[in-house]
PyMOL Python script that loads the backbone (N, CA, C, O; Angstrom):
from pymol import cmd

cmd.read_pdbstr("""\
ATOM      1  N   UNK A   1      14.207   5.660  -5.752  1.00  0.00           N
ATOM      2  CA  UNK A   1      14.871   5.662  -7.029  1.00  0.00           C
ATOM      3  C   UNK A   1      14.404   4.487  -7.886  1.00  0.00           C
ATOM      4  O   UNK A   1      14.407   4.517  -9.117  1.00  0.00           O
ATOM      5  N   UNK A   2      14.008   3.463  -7.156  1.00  0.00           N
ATOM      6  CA  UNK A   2      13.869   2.307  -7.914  1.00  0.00           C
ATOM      7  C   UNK A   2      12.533   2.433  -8.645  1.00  0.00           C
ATOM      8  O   UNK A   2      12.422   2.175  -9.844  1.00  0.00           O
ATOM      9  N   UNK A   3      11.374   2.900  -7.758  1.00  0.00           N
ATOM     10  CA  UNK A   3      10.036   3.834  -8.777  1.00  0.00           C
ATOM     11  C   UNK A   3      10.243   4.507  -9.564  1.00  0.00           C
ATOM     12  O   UNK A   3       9.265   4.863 -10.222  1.00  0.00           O
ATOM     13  N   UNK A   4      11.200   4.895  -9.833  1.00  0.00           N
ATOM     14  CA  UNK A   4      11.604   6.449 -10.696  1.00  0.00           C
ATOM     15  C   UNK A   4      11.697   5.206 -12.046  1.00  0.00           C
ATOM     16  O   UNK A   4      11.495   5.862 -13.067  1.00  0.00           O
ATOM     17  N   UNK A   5      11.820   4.369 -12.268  1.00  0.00           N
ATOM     18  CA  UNK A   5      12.047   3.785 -13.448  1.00  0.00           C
ATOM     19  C   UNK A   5      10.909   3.047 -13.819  1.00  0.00           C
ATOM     20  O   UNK A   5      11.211   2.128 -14.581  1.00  0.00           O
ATOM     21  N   UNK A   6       9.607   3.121 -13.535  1.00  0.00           N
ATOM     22  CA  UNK A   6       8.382   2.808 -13.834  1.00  0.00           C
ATOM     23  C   UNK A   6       8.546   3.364 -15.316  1.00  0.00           C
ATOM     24  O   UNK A   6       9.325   4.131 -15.882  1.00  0.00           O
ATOM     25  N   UNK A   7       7.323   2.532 -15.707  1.00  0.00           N
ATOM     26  CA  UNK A   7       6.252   2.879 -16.916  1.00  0.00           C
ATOM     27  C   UNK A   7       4.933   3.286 -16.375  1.00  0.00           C
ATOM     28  O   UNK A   7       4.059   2.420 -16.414  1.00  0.00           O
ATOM     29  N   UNK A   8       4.530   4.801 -15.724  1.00  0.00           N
ATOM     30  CA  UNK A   8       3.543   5.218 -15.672  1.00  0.00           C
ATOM     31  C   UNK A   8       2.401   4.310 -16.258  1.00  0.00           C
ATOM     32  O   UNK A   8       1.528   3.799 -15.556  1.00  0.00           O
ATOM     33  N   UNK A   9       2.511   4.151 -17.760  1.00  0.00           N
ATOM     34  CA  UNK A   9       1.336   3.668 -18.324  1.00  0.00           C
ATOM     35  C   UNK A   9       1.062   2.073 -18.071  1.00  0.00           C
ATOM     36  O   UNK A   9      -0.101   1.694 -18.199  1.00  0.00           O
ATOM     37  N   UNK A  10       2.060   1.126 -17.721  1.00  0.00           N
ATOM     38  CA  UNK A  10       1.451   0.047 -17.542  1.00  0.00           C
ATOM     39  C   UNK A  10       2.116  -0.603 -15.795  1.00  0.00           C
ATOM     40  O   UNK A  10       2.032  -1.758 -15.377  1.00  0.00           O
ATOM     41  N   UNK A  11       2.708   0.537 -15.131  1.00  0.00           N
ATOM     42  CA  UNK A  11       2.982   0.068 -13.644  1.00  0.00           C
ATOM     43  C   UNK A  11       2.521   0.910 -12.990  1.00  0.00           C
ATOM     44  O   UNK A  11       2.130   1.924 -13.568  1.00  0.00           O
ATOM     45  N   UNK A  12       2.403   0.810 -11.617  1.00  0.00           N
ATOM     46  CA  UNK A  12       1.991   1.966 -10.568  1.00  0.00           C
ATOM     47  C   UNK A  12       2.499   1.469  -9.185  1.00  0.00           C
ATOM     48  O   UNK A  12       2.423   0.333  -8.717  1.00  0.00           O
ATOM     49  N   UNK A  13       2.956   2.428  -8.723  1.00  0.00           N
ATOM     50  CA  UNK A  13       3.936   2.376  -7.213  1.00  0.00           C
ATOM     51  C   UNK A  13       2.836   2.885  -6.229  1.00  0.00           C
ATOM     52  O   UNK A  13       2.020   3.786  -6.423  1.00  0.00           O
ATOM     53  N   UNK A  14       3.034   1.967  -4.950  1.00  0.00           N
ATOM     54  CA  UNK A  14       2.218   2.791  -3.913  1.00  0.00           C
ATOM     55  C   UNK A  14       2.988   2.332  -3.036  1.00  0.00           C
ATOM     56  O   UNK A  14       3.425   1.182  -3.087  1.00  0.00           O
ATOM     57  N   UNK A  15       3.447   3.727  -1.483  1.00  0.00           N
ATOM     58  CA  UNK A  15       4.313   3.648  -0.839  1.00  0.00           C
ATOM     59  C   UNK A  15       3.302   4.083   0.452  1.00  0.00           C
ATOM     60  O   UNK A  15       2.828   5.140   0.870  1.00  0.00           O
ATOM     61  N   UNK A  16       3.249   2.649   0.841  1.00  0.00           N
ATOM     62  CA  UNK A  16       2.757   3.237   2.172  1.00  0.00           C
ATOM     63  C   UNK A  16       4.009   3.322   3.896  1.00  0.00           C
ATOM     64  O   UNK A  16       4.752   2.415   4.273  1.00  0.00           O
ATOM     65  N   UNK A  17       3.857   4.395   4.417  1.00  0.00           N
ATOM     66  CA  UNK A  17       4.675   4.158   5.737  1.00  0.00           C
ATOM     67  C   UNK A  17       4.199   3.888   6.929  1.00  0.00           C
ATOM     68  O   UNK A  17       3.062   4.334   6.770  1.00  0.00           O
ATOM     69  N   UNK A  18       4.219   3.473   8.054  1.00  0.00           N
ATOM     70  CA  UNK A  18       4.018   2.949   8.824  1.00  0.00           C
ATOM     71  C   UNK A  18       4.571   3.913   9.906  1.00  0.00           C
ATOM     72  O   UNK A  18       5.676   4.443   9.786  1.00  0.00           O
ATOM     73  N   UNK A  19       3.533   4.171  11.255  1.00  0.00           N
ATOM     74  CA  UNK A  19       3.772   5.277  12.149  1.00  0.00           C
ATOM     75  C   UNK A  19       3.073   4.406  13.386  1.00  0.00           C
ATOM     76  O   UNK A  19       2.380   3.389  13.385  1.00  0.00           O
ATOM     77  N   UNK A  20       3.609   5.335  14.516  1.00  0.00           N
ATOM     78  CA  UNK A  20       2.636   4.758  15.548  1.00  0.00           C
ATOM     79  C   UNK A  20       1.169   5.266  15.571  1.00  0.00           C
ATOM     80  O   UNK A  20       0.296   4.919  16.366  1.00  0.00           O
ATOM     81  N   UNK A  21       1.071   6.082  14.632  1.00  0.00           N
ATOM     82  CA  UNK A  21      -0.524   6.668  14.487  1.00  0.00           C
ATOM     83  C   UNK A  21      -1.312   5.853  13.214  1.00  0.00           C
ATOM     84  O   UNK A  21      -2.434   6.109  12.776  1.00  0.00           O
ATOM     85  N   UNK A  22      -0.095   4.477  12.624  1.00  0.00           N
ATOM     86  CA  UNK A  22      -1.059   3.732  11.750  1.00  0.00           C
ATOM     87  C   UNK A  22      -1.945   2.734  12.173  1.00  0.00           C
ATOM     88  O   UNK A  22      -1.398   1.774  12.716  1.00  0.00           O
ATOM     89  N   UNK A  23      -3.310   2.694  12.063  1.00  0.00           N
ATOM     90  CA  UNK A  23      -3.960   1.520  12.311  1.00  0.00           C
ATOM     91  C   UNK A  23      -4.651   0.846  11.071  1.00  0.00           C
ATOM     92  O   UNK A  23      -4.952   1.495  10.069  1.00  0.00           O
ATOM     93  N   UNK A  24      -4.884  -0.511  11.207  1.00  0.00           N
ATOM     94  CA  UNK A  24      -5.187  -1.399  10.470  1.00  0.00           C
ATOM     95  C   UNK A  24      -6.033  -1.171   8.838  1.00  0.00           C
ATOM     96  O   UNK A  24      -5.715  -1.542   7.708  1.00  0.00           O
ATOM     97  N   UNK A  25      -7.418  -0.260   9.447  1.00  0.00           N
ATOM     98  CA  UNK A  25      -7.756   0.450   8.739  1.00  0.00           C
ATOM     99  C   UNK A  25      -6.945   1.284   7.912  1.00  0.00           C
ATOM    100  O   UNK A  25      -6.839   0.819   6.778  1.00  0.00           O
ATOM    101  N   UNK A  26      -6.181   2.631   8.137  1.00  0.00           N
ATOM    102  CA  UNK A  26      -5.622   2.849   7.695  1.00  0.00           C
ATOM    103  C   UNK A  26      -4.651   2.452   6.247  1.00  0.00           C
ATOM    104  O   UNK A  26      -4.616   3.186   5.259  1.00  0.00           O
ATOM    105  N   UNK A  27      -4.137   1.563   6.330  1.00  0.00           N
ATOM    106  CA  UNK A  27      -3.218   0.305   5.401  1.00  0.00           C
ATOM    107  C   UNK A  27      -4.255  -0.092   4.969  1.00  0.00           C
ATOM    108  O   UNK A  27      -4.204   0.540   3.914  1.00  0.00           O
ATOM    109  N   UNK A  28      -5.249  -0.669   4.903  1.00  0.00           N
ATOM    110  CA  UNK A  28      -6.616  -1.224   4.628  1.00  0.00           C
ATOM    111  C   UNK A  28      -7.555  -0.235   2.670  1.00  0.00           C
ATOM    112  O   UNK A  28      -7.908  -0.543   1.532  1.00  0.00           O
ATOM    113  N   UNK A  29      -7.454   1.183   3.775  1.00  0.00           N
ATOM    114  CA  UNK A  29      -8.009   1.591   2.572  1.00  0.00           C
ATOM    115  C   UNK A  29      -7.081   2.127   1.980  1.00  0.00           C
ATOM    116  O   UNK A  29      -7.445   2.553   0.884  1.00  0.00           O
ATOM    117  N   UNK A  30      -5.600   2.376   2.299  1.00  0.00           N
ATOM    118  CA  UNK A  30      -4.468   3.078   1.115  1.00  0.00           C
ATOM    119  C   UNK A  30      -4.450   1.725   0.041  1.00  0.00           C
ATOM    120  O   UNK A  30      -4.743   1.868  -1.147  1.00  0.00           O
ATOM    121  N   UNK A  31      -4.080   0.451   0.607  1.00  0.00           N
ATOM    122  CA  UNK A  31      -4.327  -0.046  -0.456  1.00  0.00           C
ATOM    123  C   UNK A  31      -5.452  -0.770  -1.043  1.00  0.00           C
ATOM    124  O   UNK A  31      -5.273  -1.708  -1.820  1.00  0.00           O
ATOM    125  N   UNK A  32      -7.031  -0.207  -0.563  1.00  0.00           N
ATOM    126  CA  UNK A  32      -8.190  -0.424  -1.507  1.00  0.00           C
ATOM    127  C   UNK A  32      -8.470   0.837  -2.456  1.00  0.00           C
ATOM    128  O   UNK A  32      -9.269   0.845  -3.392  1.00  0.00           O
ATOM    129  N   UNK A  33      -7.720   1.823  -2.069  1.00  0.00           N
ATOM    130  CA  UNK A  33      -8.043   3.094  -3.177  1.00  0.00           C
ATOM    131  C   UNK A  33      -7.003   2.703  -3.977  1.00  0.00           C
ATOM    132  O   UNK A  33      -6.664   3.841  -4.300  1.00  0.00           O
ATOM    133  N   UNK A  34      -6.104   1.881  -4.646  1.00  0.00           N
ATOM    134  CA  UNK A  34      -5.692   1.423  -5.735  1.00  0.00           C
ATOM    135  C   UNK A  34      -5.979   0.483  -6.522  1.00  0.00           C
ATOM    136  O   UNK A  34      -5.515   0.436  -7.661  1.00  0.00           O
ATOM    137  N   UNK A  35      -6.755  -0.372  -6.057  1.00  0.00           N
ATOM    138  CA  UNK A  35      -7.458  -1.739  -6.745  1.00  0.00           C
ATOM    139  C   UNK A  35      -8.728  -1.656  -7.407  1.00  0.00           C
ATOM    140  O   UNK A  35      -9.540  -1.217  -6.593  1.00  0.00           O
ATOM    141  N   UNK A  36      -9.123  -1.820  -8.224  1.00  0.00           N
ATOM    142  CA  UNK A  36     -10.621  -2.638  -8.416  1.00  0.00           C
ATOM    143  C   UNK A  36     -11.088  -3.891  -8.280  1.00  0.00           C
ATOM    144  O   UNK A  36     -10.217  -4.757  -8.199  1.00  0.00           O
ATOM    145  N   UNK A  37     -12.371  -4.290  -8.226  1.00  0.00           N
ATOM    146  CA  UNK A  37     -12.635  -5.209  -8.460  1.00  0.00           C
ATOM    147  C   UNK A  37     -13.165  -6.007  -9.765  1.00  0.00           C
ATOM    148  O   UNK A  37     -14.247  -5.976 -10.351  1.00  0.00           O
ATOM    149  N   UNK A  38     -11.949  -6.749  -9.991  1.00  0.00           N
ATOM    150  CA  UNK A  38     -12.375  -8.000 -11.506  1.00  0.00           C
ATOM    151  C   UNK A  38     -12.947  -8.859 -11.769  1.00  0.00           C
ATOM    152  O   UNK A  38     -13.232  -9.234 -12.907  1.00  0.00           O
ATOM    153  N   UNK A  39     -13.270  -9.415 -10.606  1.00  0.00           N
ATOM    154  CA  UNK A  39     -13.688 -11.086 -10.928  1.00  0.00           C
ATOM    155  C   UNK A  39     -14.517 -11.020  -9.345  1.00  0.00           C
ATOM    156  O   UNK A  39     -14.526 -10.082  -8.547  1.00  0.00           O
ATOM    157  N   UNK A  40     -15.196 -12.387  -9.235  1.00  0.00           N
ATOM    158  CA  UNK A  40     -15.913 -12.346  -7.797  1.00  0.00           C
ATOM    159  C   UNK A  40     -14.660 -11.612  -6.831  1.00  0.00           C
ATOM    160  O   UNK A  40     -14.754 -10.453  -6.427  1.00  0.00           O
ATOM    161  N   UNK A  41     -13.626 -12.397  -6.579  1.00  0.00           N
ATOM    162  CA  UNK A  41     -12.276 -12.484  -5.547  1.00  0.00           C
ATOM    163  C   UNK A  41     -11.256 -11.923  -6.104  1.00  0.00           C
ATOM    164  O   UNK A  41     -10.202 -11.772  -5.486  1.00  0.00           O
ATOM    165  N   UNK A  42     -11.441 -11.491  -7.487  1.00  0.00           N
ATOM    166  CA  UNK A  42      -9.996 -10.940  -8.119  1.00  0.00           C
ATOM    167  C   UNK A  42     -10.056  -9.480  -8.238  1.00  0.00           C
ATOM    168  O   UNK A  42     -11.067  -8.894  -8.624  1.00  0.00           O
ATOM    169  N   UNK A  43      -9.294  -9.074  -8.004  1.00  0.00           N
ATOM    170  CA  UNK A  43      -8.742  -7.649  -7.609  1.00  0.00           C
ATOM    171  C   UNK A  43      -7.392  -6.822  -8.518  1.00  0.00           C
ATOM    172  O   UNK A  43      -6.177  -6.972  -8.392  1.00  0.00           O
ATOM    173  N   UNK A  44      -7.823  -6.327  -9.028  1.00  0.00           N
ATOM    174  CA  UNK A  44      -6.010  -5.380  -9.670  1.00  0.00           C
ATOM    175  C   UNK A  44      -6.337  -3.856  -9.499  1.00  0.00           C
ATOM    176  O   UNK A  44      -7.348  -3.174  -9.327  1.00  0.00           O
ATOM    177  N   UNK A  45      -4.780  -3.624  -9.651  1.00  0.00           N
ATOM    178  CA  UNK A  45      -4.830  -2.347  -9.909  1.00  0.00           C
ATOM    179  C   UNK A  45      -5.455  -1.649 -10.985  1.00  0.00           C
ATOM    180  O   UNK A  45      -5.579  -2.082 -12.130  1.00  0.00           O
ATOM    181  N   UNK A  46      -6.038   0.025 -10.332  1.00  0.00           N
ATOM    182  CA  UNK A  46      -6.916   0.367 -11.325  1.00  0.00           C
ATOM    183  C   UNK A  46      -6.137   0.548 -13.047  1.00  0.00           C
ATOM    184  O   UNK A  46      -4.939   0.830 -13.063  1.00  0.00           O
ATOM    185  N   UNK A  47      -6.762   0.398 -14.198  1.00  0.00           N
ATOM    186  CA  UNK A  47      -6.433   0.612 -15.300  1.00  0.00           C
ATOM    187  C   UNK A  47      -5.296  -0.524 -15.813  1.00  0.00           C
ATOM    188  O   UNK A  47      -4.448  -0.354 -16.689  1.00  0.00           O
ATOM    189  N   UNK A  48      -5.598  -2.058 -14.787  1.00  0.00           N
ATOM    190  CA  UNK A  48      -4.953  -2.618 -15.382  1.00  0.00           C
ATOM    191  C   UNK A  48      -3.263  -3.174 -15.443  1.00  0.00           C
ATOM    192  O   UNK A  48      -2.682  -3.918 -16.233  1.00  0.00           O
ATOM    193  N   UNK A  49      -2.923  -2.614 -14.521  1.00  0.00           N
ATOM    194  CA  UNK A  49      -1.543  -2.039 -14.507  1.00  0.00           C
ATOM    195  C   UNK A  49      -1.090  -3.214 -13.657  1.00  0.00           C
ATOM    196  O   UNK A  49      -1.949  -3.827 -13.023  1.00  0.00           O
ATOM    197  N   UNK A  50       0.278  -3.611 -13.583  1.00  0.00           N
ATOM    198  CA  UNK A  50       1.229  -4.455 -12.665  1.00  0.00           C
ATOM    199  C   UNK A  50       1.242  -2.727 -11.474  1.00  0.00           C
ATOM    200  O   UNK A  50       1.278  -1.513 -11.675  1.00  0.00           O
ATOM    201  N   UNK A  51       1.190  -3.619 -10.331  1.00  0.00           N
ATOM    202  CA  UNK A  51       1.614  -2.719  -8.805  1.00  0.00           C
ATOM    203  C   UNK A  51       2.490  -3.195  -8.093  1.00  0.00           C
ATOM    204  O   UNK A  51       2.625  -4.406  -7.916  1.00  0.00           O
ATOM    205  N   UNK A  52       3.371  -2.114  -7.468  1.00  0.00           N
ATOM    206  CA  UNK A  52       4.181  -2.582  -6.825  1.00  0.00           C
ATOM    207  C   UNK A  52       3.669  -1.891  -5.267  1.00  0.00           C
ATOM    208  O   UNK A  52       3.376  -0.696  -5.255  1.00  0.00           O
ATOM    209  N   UNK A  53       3.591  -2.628  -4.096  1.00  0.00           N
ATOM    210  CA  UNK A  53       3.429  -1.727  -2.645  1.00  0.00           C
ATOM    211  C   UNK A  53       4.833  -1.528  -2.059  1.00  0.00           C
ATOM    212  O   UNK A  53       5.517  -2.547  -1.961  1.00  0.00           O
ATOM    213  N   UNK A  54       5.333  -0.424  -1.676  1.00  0.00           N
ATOM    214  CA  UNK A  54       6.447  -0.509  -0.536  1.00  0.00           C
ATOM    215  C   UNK A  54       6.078   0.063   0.568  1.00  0.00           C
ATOM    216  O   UNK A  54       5.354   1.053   0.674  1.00  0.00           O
ATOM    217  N   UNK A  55       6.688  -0.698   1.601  1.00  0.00           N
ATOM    218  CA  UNK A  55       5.725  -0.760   3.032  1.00  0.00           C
ATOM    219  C   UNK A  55       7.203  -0.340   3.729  1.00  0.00           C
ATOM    220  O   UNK A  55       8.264  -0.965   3.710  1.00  0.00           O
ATOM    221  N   UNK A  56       6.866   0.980   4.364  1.00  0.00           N
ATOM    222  CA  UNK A  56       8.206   1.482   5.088  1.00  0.00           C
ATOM    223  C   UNK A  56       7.775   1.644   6.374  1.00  0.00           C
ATOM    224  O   UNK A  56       6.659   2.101   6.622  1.00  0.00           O
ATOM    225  N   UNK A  57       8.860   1.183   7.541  1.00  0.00           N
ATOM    226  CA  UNK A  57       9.238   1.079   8.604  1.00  0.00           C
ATOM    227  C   UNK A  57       8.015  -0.227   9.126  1.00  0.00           C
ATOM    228  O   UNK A  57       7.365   0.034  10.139  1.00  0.00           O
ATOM    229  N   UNK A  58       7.806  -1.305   8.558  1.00  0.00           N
ATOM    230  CA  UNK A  58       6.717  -2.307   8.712  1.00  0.00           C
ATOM    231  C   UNK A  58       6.765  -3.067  10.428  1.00  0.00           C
ATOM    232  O   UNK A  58       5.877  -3.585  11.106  1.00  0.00           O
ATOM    233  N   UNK A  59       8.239  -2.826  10.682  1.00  0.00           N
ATOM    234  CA  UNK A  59       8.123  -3.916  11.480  1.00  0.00           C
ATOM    235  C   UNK A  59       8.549  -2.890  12.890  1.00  0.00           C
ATOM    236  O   UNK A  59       9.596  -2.661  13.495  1.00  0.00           O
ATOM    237  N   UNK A  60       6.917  -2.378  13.031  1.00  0.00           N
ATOM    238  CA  UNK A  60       6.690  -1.505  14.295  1.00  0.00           C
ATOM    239  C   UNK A  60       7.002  -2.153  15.930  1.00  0.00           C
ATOM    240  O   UNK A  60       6.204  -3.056  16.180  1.00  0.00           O
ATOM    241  N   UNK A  61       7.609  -1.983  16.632  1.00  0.00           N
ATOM    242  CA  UNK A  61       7.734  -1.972  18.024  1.00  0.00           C
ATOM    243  C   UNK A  61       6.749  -1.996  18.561  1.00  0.00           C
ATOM    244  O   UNK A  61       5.946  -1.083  18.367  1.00  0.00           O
ATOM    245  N   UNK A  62       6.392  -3.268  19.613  1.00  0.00           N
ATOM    246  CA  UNK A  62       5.359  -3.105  20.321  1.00  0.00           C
ATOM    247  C   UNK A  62       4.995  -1.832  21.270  1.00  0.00           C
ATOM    248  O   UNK A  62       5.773  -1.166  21.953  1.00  0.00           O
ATOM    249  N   UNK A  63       3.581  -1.686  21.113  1.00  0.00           N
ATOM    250  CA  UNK A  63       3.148  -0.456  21.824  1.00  0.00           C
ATOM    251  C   UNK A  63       3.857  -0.445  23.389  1.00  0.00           C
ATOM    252  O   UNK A  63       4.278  -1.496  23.872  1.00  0.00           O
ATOM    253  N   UNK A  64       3.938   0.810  24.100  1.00  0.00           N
ATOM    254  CA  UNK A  64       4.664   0.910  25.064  1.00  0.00           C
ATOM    255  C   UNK A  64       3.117   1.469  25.906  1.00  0.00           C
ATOM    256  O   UNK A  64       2.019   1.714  25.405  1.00  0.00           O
ATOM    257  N   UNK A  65       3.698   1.557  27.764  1.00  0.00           N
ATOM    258  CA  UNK A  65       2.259   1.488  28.350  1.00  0.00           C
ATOM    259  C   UNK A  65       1.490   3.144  28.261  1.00  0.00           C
ATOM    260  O   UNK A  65       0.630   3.531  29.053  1.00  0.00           O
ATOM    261  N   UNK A  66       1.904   3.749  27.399  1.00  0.00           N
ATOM    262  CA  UNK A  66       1.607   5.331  27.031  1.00  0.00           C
ATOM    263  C   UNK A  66       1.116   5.064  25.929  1.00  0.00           C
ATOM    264  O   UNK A  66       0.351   5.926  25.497  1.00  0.00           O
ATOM    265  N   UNK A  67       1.340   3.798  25.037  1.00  0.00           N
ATOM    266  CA  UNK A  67       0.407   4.470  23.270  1.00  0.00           C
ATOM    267  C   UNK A  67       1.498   4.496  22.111  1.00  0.00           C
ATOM    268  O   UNK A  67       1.436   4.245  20.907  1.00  0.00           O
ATOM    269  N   UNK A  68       2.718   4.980  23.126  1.00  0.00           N
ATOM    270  CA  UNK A  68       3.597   5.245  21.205  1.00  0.00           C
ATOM    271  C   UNK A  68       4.143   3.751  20.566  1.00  0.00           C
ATOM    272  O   UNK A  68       4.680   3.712  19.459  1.00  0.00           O
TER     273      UNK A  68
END
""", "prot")
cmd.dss("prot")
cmd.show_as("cartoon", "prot")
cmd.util.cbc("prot")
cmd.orient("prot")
């Protein structure tokens, strides 16, 4: 709900979730397919925009001796 009150034109929401099938990579390129690059080290979102990330269920349980 709290995205729902964006300005399309000058914000952008990205919601990534977190699974036992996420790896590093994963999170890696969800949030490099929103950025460009500006400057040598500087980075924004494409077109300029303020971003917001929400990172759901982040704080995963260590792996168990099966994987999940």
């Amino acid at each position: 709900m709290y995205a729902e009150k964006f300005d399309g034109d000058v914000q952008s929401f990205k919601r990534i979730n977190f699974s036992s099938a996420t790896r590093p990579s994963n999170f890696q390129f969800g949030i490099e397919g929103e950025i460009a690059k500006h400057q040598t080290r500087v980075y924004r979102p494409i077109g300029n925009k303020e971003m917001l990330c929400f990172l759901d269920d982040f704080s995963m349980p260590k792996i168990n001796d099966w994987g999940d």
